[in-house]
MARTI-252970 format. One record per residue: residue in three letters; x, y, z of N, C-alpha, C in turn. Coordinates in steps of 0.02 Angstrom, whole numbers, plus 50000, padded with zeros to 5 digits. Layout:
! MARTI-252970
ALAXYZXYZXYZ
...
END
This chain:
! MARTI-252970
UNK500434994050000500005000050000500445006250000
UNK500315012249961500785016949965500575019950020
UNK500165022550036499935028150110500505025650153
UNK500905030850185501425031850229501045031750289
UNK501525031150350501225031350400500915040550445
UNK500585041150468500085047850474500735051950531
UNK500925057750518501375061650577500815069050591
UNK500755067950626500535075250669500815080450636
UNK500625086650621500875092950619501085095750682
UNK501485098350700501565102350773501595109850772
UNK501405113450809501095120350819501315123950871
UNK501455128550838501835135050901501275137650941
UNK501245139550981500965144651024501135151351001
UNK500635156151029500905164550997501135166951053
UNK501575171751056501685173151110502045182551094
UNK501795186351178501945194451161502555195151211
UNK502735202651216503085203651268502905211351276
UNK503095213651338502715221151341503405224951335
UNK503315232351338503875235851323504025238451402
UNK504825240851392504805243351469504545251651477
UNK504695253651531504535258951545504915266351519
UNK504545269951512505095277151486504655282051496
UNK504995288251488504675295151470504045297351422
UNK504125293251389503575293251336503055289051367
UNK503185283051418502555279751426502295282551487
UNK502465288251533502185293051578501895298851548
UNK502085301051486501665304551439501075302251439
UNK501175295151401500415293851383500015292351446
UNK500455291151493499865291051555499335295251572
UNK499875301451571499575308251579498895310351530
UNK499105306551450498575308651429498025305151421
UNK498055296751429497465292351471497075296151529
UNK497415297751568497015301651604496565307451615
UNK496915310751568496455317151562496035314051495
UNK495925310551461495495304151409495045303251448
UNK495135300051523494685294451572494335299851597
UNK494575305851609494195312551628493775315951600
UNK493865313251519493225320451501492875313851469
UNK493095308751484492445302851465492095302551527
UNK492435303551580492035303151666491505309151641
UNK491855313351638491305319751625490835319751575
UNK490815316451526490165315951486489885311051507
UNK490285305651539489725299551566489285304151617
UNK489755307351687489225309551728488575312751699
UNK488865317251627488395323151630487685317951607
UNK487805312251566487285305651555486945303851611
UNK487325304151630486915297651719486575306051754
UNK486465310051749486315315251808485705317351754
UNK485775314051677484975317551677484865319451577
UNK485475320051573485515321851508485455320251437
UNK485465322751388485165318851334485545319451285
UNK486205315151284486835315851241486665310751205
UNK486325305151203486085299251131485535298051137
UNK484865302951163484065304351160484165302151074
UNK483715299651051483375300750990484065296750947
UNK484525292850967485005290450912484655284550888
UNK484985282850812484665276750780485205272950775
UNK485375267550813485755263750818485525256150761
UNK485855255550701485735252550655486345245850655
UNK486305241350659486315235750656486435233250562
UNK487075229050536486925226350484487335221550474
UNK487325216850411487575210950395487635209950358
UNK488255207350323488485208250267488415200150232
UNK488285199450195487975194150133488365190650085
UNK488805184250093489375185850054489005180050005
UNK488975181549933488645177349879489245172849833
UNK489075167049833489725161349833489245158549752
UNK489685161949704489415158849644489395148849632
UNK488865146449601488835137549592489325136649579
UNK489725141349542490655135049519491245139349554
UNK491075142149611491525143949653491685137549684
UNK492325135549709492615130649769491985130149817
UNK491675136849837491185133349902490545132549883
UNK490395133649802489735131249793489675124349749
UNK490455122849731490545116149711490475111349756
UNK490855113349830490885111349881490415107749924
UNK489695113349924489155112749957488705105949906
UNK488795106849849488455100949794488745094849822
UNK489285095449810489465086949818489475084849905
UNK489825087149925489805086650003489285082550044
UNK488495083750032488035078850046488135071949989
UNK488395070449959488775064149918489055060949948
UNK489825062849968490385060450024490315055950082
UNK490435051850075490255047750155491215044950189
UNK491065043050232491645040350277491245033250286
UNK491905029950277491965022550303492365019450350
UNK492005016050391492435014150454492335006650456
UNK493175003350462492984995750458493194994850535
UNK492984987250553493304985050618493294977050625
UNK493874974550622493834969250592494284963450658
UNK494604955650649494974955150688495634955750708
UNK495784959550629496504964150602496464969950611
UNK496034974450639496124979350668495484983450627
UNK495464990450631495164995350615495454999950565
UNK494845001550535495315008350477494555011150462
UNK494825017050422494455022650396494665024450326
UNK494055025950277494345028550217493705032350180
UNK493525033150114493025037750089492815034850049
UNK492085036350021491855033949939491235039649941
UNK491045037049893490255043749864489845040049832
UNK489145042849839488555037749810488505038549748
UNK488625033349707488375035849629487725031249616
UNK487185030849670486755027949640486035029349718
UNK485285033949688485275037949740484675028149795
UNK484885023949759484515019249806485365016149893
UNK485725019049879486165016849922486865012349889
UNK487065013349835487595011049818488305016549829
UNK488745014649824489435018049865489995015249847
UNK490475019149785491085017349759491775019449803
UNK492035015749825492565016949862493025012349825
UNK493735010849859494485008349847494325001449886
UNK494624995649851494504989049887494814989449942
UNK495514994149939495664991349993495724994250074
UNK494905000150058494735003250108494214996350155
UNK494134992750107493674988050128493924980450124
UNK494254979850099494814972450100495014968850156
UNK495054971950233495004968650297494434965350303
UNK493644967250302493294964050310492954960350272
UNK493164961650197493144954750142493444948750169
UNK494264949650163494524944150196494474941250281
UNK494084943950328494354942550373493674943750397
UNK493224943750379492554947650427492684952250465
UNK492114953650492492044962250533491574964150519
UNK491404970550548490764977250537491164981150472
UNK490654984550433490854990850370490194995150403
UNK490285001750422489815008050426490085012850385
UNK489465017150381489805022350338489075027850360
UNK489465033050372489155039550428489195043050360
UNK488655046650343488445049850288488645057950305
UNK488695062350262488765068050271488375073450334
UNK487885071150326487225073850387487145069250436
UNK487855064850457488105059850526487585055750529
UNK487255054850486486915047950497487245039750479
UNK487315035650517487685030350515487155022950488
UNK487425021550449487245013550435487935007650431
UNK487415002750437487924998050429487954996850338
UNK488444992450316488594992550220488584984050229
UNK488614982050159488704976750145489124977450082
UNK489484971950063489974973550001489454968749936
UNK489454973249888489204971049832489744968149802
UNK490254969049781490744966549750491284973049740
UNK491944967749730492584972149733493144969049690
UNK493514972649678494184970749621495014972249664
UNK495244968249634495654970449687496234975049627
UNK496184971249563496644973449487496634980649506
UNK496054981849513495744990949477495804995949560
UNK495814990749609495564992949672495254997349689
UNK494434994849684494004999049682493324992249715
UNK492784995049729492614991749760491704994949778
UNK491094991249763490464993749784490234990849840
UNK489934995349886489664992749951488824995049949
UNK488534994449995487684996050000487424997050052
UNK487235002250055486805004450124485915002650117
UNK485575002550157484755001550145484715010950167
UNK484555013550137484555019950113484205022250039
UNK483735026650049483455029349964483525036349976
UNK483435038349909483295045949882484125050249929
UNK484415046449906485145049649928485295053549867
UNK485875057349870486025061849835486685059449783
UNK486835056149716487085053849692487575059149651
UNK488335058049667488635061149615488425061649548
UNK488715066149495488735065049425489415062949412
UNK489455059249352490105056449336490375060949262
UNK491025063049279491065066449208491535063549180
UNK492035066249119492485061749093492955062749094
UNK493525058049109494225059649144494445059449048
UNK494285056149027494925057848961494875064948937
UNK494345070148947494425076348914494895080648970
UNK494945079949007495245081549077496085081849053
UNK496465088949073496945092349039497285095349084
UNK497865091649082498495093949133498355102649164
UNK498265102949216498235111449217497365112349258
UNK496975108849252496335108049251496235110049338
UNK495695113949358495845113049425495215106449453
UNK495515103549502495105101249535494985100149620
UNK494545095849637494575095049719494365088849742
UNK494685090349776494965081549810494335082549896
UNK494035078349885493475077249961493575070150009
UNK493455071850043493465064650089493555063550165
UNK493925061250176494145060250259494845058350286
UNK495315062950278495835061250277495825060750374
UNK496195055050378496445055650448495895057050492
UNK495395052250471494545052350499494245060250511
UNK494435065350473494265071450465493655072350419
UNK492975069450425492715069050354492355076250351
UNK492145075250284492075081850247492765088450206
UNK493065085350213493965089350215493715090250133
UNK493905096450119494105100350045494555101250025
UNK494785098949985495565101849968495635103349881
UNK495925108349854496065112649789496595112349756
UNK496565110849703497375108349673497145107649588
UNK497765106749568497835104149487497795097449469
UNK497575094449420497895090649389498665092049345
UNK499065087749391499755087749360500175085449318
UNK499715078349304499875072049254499365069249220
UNK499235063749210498955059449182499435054649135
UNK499145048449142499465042649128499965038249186
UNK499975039149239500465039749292500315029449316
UNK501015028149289501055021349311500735018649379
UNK500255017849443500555017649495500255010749527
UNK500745009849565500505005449611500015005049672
UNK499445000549694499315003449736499074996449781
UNK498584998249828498464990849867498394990349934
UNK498124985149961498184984950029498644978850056
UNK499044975049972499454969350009499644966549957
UNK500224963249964500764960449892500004955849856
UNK499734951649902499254948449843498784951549808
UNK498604958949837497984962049801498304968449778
UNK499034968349740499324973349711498974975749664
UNK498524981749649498254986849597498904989349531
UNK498524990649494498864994249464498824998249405
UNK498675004349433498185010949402498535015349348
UNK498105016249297498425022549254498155029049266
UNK498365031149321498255036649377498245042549338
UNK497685047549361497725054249378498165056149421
UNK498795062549421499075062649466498975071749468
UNK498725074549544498885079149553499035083049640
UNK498965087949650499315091749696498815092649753
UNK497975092249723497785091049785498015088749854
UNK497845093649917497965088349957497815082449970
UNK498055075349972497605067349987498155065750038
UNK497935061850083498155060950140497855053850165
UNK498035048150190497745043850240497125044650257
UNK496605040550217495815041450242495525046150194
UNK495845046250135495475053450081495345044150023
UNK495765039350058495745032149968494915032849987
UNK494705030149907494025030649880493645039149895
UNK493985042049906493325048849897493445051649824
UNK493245056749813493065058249732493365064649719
UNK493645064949670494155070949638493795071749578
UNK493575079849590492825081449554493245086949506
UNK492955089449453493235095649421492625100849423
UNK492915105949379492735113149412491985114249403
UNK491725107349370490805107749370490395103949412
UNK490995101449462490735096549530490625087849487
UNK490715088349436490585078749403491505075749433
UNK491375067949447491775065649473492355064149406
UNK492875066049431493505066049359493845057949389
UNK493855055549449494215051549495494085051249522
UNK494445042749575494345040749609494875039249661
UNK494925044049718495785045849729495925038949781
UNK496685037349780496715031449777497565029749811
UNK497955035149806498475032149805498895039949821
UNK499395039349868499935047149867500775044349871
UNK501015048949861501775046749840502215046449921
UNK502635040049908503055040349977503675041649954
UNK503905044850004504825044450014505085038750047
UNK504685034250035505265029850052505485028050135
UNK506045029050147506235028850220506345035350275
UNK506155039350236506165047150245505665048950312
UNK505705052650337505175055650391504555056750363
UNK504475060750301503995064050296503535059550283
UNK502825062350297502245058350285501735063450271
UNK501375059450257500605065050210500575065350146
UNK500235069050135500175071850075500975077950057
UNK501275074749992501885078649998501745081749901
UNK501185082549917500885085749831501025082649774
UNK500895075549782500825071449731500265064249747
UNK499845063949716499335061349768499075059849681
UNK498605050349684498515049249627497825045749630
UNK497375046049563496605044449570496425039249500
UNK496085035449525495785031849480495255034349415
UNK495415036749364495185039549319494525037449331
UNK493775040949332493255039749323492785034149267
UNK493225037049222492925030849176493125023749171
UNK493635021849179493825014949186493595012049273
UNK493265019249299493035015649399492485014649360
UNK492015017549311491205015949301490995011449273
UNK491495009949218491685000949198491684996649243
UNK492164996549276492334989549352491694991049383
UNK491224997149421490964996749458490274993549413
UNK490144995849351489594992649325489504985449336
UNK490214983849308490384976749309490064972249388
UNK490504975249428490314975849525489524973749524
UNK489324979849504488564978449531488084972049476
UNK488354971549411488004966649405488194958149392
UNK488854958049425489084951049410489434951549508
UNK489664956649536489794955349581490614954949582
UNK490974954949519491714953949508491814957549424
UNK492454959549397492574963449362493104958649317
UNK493114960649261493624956749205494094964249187
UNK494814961449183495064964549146495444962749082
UNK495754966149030495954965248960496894962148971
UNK497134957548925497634955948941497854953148853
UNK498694953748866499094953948791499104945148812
UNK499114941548845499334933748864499944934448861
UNK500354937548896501164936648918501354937348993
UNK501864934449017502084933949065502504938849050
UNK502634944849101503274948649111503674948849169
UNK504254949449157504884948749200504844954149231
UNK504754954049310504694963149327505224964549368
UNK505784960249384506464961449399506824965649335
UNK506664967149279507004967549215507174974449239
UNK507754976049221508104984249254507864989849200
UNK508004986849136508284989249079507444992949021
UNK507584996048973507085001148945506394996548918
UNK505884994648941505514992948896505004986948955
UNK504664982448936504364975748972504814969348924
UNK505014967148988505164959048926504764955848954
UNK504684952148917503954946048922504604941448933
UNK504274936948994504714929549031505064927548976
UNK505734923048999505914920248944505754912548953
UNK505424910549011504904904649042504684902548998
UNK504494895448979504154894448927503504894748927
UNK503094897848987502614899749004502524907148978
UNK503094910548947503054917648961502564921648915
UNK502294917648861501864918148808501304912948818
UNK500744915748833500214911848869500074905248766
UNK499794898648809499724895548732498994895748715
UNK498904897748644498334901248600498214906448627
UNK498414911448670498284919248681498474921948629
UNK498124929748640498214934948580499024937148571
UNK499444936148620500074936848589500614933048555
UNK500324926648558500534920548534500244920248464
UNK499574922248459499324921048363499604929048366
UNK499894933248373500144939848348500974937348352
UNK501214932948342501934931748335502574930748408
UNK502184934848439502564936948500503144929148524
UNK503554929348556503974924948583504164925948649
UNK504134923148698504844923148766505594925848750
UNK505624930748792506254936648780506204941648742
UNK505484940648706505474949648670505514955248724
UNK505584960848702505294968248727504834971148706
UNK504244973048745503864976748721504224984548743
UNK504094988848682504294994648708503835000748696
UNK503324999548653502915004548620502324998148618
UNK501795004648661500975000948655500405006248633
UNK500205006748577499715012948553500055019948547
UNK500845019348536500985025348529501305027648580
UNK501115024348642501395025548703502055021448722
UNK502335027548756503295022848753503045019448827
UNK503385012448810503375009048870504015007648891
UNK504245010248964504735011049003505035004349064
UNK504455003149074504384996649122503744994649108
UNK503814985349148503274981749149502584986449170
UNK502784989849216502104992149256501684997049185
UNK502275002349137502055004649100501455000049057
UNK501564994549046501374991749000500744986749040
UNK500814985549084500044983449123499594988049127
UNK499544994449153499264998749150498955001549093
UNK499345003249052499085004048983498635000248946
UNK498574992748961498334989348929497644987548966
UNK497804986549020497004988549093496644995849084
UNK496874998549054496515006549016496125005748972
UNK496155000348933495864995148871495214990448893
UNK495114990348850494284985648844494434979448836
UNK494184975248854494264966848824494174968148737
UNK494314965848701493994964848617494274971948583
UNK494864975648615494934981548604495894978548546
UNK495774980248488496194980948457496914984248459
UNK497484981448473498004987448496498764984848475
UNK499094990848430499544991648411500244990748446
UNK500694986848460501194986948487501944986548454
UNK502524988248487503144988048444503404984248495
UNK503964978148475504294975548512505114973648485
UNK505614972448515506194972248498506344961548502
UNK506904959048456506904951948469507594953748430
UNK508124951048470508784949648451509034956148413
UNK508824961948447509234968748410508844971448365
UNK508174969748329507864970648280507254971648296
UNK506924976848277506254979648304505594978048251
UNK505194975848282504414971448246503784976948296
UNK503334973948243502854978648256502384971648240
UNK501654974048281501014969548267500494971548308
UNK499884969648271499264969548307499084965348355
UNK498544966548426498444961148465497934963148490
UNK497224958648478496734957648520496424957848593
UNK496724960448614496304959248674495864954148726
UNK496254951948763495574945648798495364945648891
UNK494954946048894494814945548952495384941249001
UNK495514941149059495964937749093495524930749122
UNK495484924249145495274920349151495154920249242
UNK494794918449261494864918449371495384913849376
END
């Protein structure tokens, strides 16, 4: 799982100091006083009878501040009753994370592996709605490939995101990241999209390793923001945030402004999938790849397994020890490049690849096939 472990911020106190004494601050004494004197004297001349604010109109007002619909806080206020927090408790412990209703009878897209303790292991799933009302969930089905995941409340006439489309969505774009970071729910946070296409890994455990062709931007996301929704500037969901960048062995923790989301349209696929089979298919070349490989490109195993037999890369020529290095145009750098890219893809989806074999570079078409359970 990438989420680092959570560090506190720490906070100063404010603090004054007074000045010392001088010539100048017996001045002003002097003239405090003769101040406190002719305010004594208009107070008395008040209290003995007089009519120094008879007849004043003491007016009272309030100022109105108008927050246009695609301002941050009127985007804000839309989705916000959407947003829910999830709390697991399981016999592996407890956690917290986010999702949003995209369906107004009680359905709720979150990250599997906000919910993956009590798949595997039983437990309670609640989820406290924006207006703190709590139910218990049940899991409709979950993926662990895509890590993403539908749960269900007995709940109607809820308030359902809109889903918009992450491929028109353009480096620079602003958006906002919602959820519950660090069981904070309701948290807003404002940022860019910085990337797109972003290899990443994600997960709650070496067997249920994800692996996303991420939105990546600057929003804040933090521990407890996986599964909430990274909306753009018309409040429709662009993502499904999912994943933030670590240092490694480093101190720092949090959000360090690189924070990454499950593109919307490939979550509305899996989740369709979710709700009506209960489990999700994804698209595959039939090769085994070597993911120790250091060097520029994916090699497919040199195993004699490494080319699945009658898969689409086997009737497209392919062999054990090629390189793939180019998939649709897209340079592929590493294995992960090239899983991802191809999980971006449809089953039955046609796709162009370049590969290298003994120094000499080939090119071919390859089909697409669902992966088998």
């Amino acid at each position: 799982m990438i989420f680092p472990r959570v560090k506190r911020s720490e906070h100063s106190l404010p603090w004054w100091e007074s000045g010392s004494k001088s010539k100048s601050s017996r001045v002003s004494i002097v003239l405090v006083a003769l101040l406190a004197s002719s305010i004594g004297g208009l107070l008395g001349t008040t209290a003995t009878g007089g009519a120094l604010f008879q007849g004043a109109n003491l007016v009272s007002s309030s100022s109105v501040i108008e927050r246009a619909p695609d301002s941050v806080a009127g985007i804000a206020a839309r989705v916000l009753p959407s947003v829910v927090s999830i709390a697991t408790r399981g016999s592996g412990g407890s956690g917290t994370g986010s999702g949003f209703i995209i369906d107004s009878r009680g359905l709720i897209l979150t990250n599997n592996h906000v919910i993956a303790s009590v798949a595997n292991s039983g437990g309670t799933l609640r989820v406290r709605l924006n207006n703190g009302d709590v139910y218990n969930a049940k899991i409709i089905g979950r993926d662990s490939s895509y890590d993403l995941a539908v749960i269900k409340i007995v709940a109607t006439n809820l308030p359902a995101l809109q889903f918009g489309d992450s491929d028109k969505i353009e480096v620079g774009d602003s958006v906002i990241a919602i959820g519950s970071p660090l069981g904070l729910s309701g948290t807003v946070t404002l940022g860019i999209i910085s990337a797109k296409n972003r290899p990443v890994t994600a997960g709650g455990s070496a067997s249920e390793n994800s692996f996303i062709n991420a939105l990546q931007t600057d929003a804040a996301i933090n521990p407890g923001n996986s599964g909430g929704p990274l909306v753009d500037a018309t409040g429709s969901v662009i993502g499904v945030n999912s994943a933030i960048a670590s240092l490694g062995s480093s101190s720092q923790t949090g959000s360090i402004g690189l924070g990454f989301a499950i593109p919307i349209n490939q979550a509305r696929k899996t989740a369709e999938q979710l709700i009506k089979n209960g489990k999700a298919t994804y698209p595959i070349l039939g090769v085994s790849l070597d993911m120790s490989y250091t060097g520029l490109g994916a090699l497919v195993s040199k195993s004699a397994s490494g080319v699945m037999a009658g898969g689409p890369a086997q009737k497209a020529g392919l062999k054990p020890g090629d390189i793939i290095f180019e998939f649709e145009k897209r340079e592929i750098n590493a294995a992960e490049d090239l899983i991802v890219a191809v999980r971006a893809k449809n089953v039955g989806d046609s796709v162009r690849i370049k590969y290298q074999r003994d120094g000499k570079e080939f090119s071919t078409t390859i089909i697409l096939v669902a992966a088998k359970d």
